[in-house]
VOPAGU-2260 file (C-alpha; in pm, 1 decimal, decimal comma):
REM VOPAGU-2260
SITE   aa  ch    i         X         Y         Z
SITE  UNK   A    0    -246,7    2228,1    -424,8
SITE  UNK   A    1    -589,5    2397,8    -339,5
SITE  UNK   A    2    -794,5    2400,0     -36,1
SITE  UNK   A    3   -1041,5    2113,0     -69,5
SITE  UNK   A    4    -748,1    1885,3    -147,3
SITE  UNK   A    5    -524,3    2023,0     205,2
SITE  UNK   A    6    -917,7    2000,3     405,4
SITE  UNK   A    7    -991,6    1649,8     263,0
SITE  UNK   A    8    -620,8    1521,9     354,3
SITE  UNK   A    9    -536,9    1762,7     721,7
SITE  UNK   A   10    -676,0    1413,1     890,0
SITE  UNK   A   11    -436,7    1186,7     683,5
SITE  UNK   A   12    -202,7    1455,9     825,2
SITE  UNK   A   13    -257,1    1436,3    1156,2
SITE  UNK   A   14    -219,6    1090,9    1210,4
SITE  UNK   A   15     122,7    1049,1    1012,3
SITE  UNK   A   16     -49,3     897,6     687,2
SITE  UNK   A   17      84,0    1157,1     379,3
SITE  UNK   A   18     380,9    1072,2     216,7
SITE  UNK   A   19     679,9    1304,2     273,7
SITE  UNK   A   20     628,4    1538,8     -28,2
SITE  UNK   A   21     257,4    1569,7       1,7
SITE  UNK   A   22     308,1    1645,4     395,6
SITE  UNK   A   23     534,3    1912,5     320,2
SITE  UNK   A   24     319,4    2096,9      24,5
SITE  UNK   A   25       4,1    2129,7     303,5
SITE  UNK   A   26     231,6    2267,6     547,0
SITE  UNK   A   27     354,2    2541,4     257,5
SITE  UNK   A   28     -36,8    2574,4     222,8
SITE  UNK   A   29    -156,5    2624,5     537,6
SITE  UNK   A   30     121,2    2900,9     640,7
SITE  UNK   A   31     -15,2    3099,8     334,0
SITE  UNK   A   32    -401,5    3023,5     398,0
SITE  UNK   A   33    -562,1    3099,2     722,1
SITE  UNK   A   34    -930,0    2939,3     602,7
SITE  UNK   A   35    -732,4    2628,2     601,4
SITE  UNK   A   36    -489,3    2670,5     914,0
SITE  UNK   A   37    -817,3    2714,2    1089,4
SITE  UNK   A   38    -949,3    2402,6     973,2
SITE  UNK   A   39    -616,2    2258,2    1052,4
SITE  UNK   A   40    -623,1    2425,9    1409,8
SITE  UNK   A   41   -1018,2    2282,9    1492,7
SITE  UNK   A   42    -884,7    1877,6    1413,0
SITE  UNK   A   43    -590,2    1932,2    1636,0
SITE  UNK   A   44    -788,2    2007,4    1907,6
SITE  UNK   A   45   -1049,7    1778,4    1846,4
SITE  UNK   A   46    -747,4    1520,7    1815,4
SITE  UNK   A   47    -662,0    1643,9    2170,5
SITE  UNK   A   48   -1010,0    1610,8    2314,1
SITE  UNK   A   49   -1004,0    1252,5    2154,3
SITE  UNK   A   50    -676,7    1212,5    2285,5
SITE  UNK   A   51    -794,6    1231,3    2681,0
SITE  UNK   A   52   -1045,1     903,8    2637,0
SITE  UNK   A   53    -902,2     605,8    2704,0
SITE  UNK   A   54    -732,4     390,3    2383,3
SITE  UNK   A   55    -896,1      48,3    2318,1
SITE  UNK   A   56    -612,8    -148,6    2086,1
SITE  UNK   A   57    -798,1    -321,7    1785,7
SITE  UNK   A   58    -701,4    -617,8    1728,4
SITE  UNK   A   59    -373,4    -688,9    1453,2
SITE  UNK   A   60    -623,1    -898,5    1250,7
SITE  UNK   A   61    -937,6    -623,1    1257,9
SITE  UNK   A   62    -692,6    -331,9    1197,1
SITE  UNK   A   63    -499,0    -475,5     877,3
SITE  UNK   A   64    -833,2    -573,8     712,1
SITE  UNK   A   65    -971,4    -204,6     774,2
SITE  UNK   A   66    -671,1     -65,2     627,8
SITE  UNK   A   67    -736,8    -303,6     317,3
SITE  UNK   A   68   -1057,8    -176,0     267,9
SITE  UNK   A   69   -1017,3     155,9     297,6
SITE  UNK   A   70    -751,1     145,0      76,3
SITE  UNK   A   71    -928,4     -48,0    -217,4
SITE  UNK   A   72   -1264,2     152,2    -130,1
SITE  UNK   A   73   -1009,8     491,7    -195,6
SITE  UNK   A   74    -865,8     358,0    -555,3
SITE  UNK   A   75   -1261,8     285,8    -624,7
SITE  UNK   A   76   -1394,6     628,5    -576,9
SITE  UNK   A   77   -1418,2     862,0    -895,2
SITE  UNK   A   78   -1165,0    1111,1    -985,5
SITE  UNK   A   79   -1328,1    1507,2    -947,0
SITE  UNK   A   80   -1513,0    1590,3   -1282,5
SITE  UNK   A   81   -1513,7    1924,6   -1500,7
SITE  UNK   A   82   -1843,9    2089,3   -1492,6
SITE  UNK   A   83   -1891,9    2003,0   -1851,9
SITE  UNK   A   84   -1895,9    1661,8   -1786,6
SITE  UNK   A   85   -2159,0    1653,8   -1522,8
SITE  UNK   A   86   -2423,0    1685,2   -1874,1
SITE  UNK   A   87   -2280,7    1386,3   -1979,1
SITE  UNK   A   88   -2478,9    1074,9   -1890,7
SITE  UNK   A   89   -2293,3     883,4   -1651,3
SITE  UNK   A   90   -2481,1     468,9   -1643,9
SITE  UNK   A   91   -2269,5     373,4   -1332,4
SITE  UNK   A   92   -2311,3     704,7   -1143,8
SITE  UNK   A   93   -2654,3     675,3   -1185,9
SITE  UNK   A   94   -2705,3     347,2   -1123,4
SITE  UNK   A   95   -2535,8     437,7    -778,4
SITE  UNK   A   96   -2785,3     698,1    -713,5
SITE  UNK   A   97   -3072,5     443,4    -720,7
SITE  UNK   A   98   -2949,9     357,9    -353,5
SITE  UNK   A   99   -3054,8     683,5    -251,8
SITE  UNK   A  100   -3420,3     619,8    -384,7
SITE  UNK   A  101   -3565,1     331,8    -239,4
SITE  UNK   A  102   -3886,4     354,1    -430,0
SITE  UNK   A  103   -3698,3     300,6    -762,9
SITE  UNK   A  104   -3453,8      88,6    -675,8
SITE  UNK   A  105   -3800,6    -109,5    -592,2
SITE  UNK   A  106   -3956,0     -60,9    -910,0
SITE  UNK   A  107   -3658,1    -123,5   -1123,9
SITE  UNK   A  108   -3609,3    -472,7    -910,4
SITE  UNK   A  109   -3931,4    -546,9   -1000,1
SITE  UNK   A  110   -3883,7    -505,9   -1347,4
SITE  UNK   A  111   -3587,4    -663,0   -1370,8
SITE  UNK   A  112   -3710,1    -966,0   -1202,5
SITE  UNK   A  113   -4001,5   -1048,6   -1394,7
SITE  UNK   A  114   -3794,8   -1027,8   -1693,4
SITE  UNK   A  115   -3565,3   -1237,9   -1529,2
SITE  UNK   A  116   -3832,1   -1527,1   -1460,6
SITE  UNK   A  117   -3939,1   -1480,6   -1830,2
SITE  UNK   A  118   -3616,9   -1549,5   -1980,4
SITE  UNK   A  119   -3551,8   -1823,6   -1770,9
SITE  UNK   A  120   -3827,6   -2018,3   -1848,1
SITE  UNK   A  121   -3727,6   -2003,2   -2206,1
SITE  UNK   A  122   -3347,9   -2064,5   -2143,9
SITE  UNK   A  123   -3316,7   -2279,7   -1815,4
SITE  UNK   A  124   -3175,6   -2610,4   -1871,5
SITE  UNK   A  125   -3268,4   -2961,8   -1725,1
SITE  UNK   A  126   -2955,4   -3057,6   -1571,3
SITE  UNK   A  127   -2937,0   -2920,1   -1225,5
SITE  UNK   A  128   -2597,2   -2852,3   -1186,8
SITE  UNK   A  129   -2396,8   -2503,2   -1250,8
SITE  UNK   A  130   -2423,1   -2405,7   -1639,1
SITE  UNK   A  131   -2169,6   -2247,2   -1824,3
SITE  UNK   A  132   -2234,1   -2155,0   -2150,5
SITE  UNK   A  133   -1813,7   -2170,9   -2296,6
SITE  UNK   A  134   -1942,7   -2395,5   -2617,9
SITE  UNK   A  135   -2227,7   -2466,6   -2813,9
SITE  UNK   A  136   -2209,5   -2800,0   -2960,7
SITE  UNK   A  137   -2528,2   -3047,8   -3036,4
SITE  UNK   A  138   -2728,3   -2770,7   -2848,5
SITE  UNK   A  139   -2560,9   -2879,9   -2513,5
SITE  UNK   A  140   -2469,6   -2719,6   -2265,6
SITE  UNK   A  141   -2137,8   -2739,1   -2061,5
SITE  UNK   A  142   -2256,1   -2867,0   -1725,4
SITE  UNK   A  143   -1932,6   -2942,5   -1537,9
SITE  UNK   A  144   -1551,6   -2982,5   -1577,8
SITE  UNK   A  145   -1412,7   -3345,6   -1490,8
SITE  UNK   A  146   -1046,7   -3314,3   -1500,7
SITE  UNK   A  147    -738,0   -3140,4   -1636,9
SITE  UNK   A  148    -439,9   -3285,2   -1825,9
SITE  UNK   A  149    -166,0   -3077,4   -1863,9
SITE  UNK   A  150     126,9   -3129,9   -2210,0
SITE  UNK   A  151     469,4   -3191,7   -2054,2
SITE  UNK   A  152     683,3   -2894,8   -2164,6
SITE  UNK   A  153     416,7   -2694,4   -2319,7
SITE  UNK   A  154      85,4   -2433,5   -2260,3
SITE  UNK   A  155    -109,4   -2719,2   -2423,4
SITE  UNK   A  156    -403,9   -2866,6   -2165,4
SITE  UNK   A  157    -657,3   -3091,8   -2246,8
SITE  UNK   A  158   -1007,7   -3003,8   -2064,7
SITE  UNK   A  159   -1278,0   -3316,6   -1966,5
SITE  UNK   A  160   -1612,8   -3216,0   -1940,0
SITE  UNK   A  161   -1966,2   -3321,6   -1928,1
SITE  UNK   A  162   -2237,9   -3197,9   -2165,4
SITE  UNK   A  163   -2522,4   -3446,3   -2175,4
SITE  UNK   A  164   -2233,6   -3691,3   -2200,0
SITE  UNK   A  165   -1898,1   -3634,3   -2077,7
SITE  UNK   A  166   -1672,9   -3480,7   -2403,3
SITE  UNK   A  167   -1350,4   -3290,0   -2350,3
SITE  UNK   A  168   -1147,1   -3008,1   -2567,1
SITE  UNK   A  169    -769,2   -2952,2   -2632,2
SITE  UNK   A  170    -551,8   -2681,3   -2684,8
SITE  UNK   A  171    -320,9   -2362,1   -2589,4
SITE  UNK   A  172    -422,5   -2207,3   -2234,7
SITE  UNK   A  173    -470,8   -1904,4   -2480,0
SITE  UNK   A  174    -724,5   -2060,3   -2662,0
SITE  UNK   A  175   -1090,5   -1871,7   -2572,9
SITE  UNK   A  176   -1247,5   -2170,9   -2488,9
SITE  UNK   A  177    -990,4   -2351,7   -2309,8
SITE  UNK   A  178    -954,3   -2007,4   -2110,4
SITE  UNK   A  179   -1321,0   -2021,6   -2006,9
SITE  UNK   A  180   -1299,9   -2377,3   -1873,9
SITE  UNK   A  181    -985,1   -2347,5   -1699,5
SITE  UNK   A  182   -1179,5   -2015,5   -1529,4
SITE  UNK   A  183   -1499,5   -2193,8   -1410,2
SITE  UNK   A  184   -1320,9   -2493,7   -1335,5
SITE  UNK   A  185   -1104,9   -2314,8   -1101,7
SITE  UNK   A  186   -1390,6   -2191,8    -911,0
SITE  UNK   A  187   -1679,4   -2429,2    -940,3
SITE  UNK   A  188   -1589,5   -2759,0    -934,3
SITE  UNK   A  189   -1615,1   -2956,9    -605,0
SITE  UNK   A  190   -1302,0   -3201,1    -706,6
SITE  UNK   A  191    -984,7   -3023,2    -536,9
SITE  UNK   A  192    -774,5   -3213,6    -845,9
SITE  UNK   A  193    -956,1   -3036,9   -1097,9
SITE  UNK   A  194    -917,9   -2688,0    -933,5
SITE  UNK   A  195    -566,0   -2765,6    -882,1
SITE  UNK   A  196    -488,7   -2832,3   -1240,4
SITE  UNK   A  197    -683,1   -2537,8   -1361,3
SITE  UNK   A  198    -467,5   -2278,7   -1120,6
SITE  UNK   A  199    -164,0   -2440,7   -1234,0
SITE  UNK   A  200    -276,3   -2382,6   -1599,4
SITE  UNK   A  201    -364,5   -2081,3   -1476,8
SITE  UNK   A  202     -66,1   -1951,4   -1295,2
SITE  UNK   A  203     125,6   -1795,5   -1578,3
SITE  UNK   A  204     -70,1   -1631,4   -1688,9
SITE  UNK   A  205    -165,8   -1337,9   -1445,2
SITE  UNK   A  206    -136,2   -1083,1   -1684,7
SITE  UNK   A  207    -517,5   -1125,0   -1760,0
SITE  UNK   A  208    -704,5    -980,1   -1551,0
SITE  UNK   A  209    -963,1   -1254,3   -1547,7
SITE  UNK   A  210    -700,1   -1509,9   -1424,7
SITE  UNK   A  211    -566,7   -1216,4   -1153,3
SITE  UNK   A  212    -945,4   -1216,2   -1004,5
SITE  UNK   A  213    -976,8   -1568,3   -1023,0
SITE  UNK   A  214    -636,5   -1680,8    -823,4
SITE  UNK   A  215    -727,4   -1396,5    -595,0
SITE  UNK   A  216   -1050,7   -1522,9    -533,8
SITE  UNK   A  217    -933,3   -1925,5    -480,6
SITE  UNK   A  218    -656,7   -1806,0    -203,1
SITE  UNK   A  219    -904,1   -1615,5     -27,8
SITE  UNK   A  220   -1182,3   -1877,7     -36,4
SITE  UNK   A  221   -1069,4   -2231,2    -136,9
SITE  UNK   A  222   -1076,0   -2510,6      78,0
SITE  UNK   A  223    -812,5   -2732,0       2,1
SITE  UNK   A  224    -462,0   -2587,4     123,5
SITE  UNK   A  225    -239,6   -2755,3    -178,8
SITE  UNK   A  226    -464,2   -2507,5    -441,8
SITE  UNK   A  227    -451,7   -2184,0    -197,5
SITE  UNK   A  228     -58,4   -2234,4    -238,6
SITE  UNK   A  229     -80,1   -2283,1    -619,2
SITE  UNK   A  230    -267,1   -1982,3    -631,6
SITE  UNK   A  231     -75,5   -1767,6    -385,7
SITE  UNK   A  232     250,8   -1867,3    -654,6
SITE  UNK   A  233      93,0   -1761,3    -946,0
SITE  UNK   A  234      -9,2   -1401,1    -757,9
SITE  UNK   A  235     371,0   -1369,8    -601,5
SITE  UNK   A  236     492,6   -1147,8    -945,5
SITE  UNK   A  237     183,8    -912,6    -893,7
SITE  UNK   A  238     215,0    -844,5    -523,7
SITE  UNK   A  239     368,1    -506,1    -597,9
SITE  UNK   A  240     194,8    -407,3    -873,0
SITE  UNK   A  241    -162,3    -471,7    -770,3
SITE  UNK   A  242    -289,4    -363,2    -439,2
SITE  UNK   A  243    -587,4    -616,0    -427,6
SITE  UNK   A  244    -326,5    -924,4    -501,1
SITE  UNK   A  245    -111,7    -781,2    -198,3
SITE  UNK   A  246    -398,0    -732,7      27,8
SITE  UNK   A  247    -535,8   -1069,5     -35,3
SITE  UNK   A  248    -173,6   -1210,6      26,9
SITE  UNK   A  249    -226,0    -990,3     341,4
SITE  UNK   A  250    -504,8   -1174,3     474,8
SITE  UNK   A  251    -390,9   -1508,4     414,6
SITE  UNK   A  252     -62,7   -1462,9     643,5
SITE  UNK   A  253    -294,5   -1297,7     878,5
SITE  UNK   A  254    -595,7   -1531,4     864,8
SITE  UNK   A  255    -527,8   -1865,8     674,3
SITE  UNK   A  256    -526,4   -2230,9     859,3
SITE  UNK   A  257    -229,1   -2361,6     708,2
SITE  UNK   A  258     110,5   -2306,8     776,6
SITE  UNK   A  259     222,7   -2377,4     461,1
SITE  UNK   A  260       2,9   -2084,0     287,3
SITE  UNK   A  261      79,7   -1858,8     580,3
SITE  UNK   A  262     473,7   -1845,5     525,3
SITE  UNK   A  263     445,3   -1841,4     130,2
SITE  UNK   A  264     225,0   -1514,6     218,3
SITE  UNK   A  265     511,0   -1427,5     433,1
SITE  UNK   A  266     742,4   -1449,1     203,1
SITE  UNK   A  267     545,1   -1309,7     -80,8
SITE  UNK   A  268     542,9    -984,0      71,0
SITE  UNK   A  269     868,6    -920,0     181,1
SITE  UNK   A  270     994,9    -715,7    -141,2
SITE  UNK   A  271     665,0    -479,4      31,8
SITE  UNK   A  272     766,5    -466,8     336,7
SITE  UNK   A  273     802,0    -132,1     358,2
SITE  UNK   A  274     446,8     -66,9     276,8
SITE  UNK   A  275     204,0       9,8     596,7
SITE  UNK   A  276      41,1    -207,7     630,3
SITE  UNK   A  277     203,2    -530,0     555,6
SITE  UNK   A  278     486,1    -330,5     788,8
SITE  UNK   A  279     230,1    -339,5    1064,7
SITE  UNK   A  280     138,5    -711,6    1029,9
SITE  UNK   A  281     478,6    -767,7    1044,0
SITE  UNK   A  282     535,8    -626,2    1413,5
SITE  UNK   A  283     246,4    -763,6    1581,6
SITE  UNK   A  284     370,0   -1108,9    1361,3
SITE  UNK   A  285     692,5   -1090,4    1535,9
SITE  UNK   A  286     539,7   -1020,9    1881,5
SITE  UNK   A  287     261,6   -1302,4    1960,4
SITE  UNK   A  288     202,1   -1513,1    1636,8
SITE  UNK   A  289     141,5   -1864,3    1784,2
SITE  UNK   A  290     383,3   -2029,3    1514,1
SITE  UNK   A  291     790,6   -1945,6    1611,5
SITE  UNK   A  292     876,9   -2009,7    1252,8
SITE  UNK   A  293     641,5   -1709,2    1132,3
SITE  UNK   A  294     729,4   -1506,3    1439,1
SITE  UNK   A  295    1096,7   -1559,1    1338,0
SITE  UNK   A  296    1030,4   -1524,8     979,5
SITE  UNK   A  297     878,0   -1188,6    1081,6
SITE  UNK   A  298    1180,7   -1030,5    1261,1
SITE  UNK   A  299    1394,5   -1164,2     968,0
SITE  UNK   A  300    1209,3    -910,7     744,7
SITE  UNK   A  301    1155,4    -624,4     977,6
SITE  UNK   A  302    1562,1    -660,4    1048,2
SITE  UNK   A  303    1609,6    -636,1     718,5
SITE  UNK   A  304    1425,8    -303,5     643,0
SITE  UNK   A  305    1593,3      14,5     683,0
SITE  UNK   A  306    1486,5     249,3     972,3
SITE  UNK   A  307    1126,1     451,6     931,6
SITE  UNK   A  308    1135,1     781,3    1078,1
C-alpha cells in the first residue's frame, strides 16, 4: 500500500466505506507515515467542521441512484499506467481529451458531419421507418420485425419481418441473424407482443453480453409491465455477478409503476442483500414504502441477514 492509494481512499475511510482488510492496511500506514496521518488529521477536522451544519436527509430514491453511479462511474475509470505506456497511443484516452478542447472537438464535429450527410445521401433508404441492416437479400433492407414464433421444446424461433414486403427467417436463437433480429426487435418495435417474444427468446441467453445490455436496457425503459418482468427473469442469474444488472434491478424496486416488477426486483436481490446499497433500499423499504407487501417483503430480508457491525 503506498501513499496516493491511503490519500485517494482516507475519505472512503472516514465515512465507513473500506472493506475490513483494506481499513485495517491504511491504519498500519498511517501510524508509520506522518505525510499521510496529516492528511488523515486535516479530513477529520474538516469532517468535524462539516459535522456542525445542519444534515438535510436525501431522499431513499436520490441516494441509491447516486451510489449506482458512482459505483459504475468507479469500475469505468482506467487502471494507473507505467510510464512506458504513456508513448503508446491511447484512441479512447484521446478521444476523451477532445472535451477539454472545445475548438477541436468543433472542428472534428464538423468533419464528421459533413461526411456524415455525404454518406447518407448515397446510403439512406426510402422507407421511413428504423433500418437495420441484419440481411441483405434482393438489395432490401430489413425495415421492421412483425412477430415472433417460438418451437415448443426447443431454441428454434421463427422471425417475421418486413423488407419491401413482409418475409420472415428461421432458426437457432444462436444463429447470427436470428440473434440480430431478436436484438432490435426487443428494442424497437412498437408491438409489446413482439418485444415480449424476443426477451423470452432472449432470456437464456445472458451470457452474451449483447443480450445482458439489451434486457437491462428493456427493464429500465419499456413500457409494457408483462416485458419489464420477462426481462427482469432473464437478468435474476446475473444479479451478483454484474453490478450494472443489480443496479438496474435496484432502480426498478425503487422506481418502477408496477407491483408486479417491483417485488420480482425484490426478490431478485435478496441473495445481495448484504451489499450497501441494496441493504440501504431495504431499510427505508421497510420503513415508508406505500405497498405493505414490499414493506413486509423488506423486513423479511433484512431479518434474515446476519448483524453488520
Amino acid at each position: 500500500m503506498n501513499c496516493e492509494w491511503v490519500q485517494q481512499n482516507i475519505t472512503l475511510y472516514l465515512y465507513g466505506e473500506l472493506a475490513d482488510d483494506a481499513r485495517h492496511e491504511l491504519e498500519q500506514h498511517v501510524s508509520r507515515c506522518q505525510l499521510c496521518a496529516g492528511e488523515l488529521a486535516d479530513q477529520q477536522q474538516f469532517q468535524t467542521q462539516l459535522n456542525t451544519l445542519p444534515v438535510i436527509e436525501p431522499s431513499p430514491s436520490f441516494l441509491a441512484a447516486s451510489r449506482m453511479r458512482l459505483q459504475e462511474s468507479l469500475e469505468s475509470i482506467e487502471p494507473h499506467r507505467a510510464w512506458y505506456q504513456r508513448f503508446v497511443f491511447d484512441p479512447a484516452a484521446w478521444l476523451r481529451q477532445i472535451r477539454l478542447s472545445p475548438a477541436l472537438a468543433t472542428i472534428i464535429f464538423l468533419v464528421g458531419f459533413g461526411g456524415g450527410i455525404g454518406t447518407m445521401y448515397r446510403t439512406l433508404p426510402t422507407a421511413q421507418s428504423p433500418i437495420v441492416e441484419v440481411e441483405k437479400h434482393n438489395d432490401a433492407a430489413i425495415s421492421g420485425v412483425t412477430s415472433i414464433e417460438r418451437k415448443p421444446g426447443s431454441d428454434q424461433v421463427q422471425v417475421h419481418f418486413d423488407r419491401v414486403l413482409p418475409d420472415s427467417m428461421e432458426g437457432s436463437v444462436a444463429d447470427p441473424r436470428i440473434h440480430d433480429l431478436l436484438l432490435y426487435a426487443a428494442k424497437s418495435n412498437d408491438n409489446a407482443g413482439v418485444r415480449l417474444g424476443s426477451v423470452e427468446a432472449l432470456a437464456g441467453k445472458g451470457d452474451d453480453p449483447q443480450v445482458r445490455e439489451t434486457l437491462t436496457y428493456t427493464l429500465r425503459y419499456d413500457s409494457n409491465p408483462g416485458v419489464r418482468l420477462r426481462a427482469l427473469e432473464g437478468l435474476g442469474p446475473y444479479v451478483k455477478e454484474d453490478i450494472r444488472v443489480r443496479n438496474a434491478v435496484l432502480e426498478a424496486l425503487l422506481n418502477d409503476s408496477n407491483l408486479g416488477v417491483r417485488s420480482g426486483a425484490l426478490h431478485s436481490l435478496v441473495p445481495v442483500r448484504a451489499d450497501s446499497s441494496v441493504r440501504m433500499a431495504l431499510q427505508q423499504l421497510a420503513k415508508e414504502d406505500p405497498s405493505e407487501y414490499i414493506r413486509n417483503e423488506s423486513k423479511n430480508a433484512l431479518a434474515s441477514m446476519p448483524d453488520i457491525y
